[in-house]
N, C-alpha and C positions, 0 to 999 in steps of 0.2 A: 448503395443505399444503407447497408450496413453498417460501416466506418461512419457513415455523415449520421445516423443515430446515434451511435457512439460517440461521438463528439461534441454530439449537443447534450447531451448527460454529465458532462465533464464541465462544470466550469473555470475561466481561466483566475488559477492560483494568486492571489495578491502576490507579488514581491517582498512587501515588504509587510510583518505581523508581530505589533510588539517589540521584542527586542532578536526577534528572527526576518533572518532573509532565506526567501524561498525561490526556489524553482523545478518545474514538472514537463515529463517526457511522456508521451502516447505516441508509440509508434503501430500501426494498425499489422497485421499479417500480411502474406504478399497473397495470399490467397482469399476474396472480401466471403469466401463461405467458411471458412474458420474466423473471422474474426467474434470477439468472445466478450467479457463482460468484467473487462479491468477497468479499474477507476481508483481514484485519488479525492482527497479535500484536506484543506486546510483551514480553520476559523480559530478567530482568538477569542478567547471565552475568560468569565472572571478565574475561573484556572490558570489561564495560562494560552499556550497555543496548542492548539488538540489538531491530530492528525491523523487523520485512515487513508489506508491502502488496500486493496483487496480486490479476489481474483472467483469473479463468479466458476461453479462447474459446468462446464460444457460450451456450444459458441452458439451464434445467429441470436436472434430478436430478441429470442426469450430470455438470455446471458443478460443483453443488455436490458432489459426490461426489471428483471432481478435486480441488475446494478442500481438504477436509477431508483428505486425502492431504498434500496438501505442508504443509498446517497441521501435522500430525503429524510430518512430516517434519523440518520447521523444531523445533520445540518439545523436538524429542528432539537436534540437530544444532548447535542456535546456543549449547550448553552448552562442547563442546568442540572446536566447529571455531576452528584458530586464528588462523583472521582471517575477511574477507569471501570472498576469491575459494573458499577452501575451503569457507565454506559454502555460497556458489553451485553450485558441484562437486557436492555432496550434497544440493544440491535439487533439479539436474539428474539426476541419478542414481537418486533417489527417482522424478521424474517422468517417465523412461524406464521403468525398470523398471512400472510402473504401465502406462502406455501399450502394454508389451507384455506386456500379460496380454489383449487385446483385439486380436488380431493378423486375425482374420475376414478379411473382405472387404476390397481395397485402396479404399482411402480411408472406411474405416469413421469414425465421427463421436466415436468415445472417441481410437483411435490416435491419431488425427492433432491431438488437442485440444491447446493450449499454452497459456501461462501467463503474460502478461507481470507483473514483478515487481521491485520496492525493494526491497533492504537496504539498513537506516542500521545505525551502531553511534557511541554515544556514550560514549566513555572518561570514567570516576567521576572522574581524574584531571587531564584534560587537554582547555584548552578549542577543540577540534575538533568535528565531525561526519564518519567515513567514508560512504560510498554507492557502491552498486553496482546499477548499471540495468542491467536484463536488459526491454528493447522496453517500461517503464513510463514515463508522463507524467513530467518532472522535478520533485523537490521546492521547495516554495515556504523560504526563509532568511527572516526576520521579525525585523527588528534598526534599535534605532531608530526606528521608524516609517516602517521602509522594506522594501520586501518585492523580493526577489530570487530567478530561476529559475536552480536549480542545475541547468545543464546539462551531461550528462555530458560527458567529452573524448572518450570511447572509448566508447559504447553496445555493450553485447550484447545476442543476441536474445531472446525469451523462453526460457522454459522449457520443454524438451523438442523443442529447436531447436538441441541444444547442441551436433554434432554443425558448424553453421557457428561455433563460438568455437576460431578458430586460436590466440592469444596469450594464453589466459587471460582472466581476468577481471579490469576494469580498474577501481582504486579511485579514485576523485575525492574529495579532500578540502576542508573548508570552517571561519572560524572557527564555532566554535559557544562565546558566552561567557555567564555567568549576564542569564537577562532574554531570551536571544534563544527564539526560536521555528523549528519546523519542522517544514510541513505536507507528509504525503502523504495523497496520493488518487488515487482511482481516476480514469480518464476520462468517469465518464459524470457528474461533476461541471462539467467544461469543456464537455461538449458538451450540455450542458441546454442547451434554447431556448427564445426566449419566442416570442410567438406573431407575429411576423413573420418567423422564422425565426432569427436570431441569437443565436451560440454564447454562453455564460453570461461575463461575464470577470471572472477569477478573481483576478488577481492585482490588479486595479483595485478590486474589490468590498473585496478582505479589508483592505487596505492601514488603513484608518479602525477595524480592530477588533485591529488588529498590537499592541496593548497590552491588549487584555484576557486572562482567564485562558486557560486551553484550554480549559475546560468554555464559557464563556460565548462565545471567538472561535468555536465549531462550534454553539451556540447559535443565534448570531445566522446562521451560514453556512445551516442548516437551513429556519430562517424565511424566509429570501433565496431560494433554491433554490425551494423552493415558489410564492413570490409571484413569481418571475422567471418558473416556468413555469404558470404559473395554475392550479397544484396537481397538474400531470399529468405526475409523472416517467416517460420513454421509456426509462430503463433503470438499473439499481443503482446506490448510489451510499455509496461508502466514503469514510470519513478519517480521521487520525491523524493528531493535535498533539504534540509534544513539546516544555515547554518545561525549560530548565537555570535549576533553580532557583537564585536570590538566594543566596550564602553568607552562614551563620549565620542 
């Protein structure tokens, strides 16, 4: 019951956004009571193409209930926020106001829930990629045949945390040219194990598929993922490719 909630909170990603080709992975837990409250979206906005990623705390209904909130949140917000930090603002804000609907008892298990979370925005015009980490893994750059961890300069915290962001929210820029790639995910991708215990590696694994489409590099990431943990995922597992397509 869980996953098929989760699922329907997730809507399926266009392929095709501007001058980007996409493709997205939800793989659920092997366990349906851990599964938690990952999710994805993609829309093209007079920005450009704007992207979240993000991994509610904790699992069952209420993860996904959370999710489905800043889903909406985002969906209605990356239209006309005009840039990143402002849309951060308004996801913070959203997922404040949410959290205090559920004010009960102190340290009840919805208030205290947060969010960590990517925004990218990739302008139709200009070959960049923006990004704004609020407590999410860094995105993987795919370029040439070489894969690179976009690590913020300035990290904020999650979502519904906002409350410690003194200076605003801080943009980190990167090239982004036709042919390049750029993967987000959630962490329970990194910390897959195989069965002597050791963490999935992710940026070593994908490095050999840095050239295929999206559909086919989260293809093969899927198959990998499985056969690394001998088919017993420990916890959800999100991602989102983006590449800038070839001109003409």
């Amino acid at each position: 019951m869980a996953e098929t909630a989760q699922l329907a909170v997730l809507h399926p990603v266009p392929r095709h956004l501007g001058p980007v080709t996409l493709e997205s992975l939800y793989l659920a837990a092997a366990a349906e009571a851990r599964i938690g409250g990952d999710l994805y979206e993609a829309i093209h906005t007079p920005h450009g193409v704007r992207l979240l990623i993000g991994d509610v705390r904790g699992k069952g209904l209420l993860a996904i209930q959370a999710a489905a909130m800043l889903l909406s949140a985002f969906r209605e917000a990356a239209h006309d926020a005009p840039d990143l930090p402002h849309l951060a603002r308004r996801l913070e804000t959203s997922m404040s106001r949410h959290a205090c609907q559920y004010p009960g008892v102190p340290g009840s298990e919805i208030a205290e829930r947060f969010i960590t979370a990517l925004l990218a925005e990739i302008p139709d015009d200009e070959p960049v990629v923006r990004t704004v980490t609020c407590g999410h893994p860094p995105p993987l750059l795919l370029h040439s045949g070489e894969v690179r961890e976009l690590q913020p300069a300035d990290p904020s915290p999650p979502l519904n945390l906002g409350m410690l962001v003194s200076d605003g929210y801080h943009v980190d820029l990167a090239p982004f040219h036709p042919g390049d790639q750029i993967l987000l995910y959630t962490d329970g991708v990194t910390e897959t194990r195989d069965r002597s215990g050791a963490f999935y590696p992710l940026a070593a694994r994908i490095r050999s598929w840095s050239g295929e489409t999206p559909h086919q590099l989260l293809a093969h990431l899927h198959h990998d993922l499985l056969a690394y943990s001998g088919g017993e995922l420990d916890d959800d597992i999100a991602a989102l490719v983006a590449r800038r397509r070839l001109s003409g």
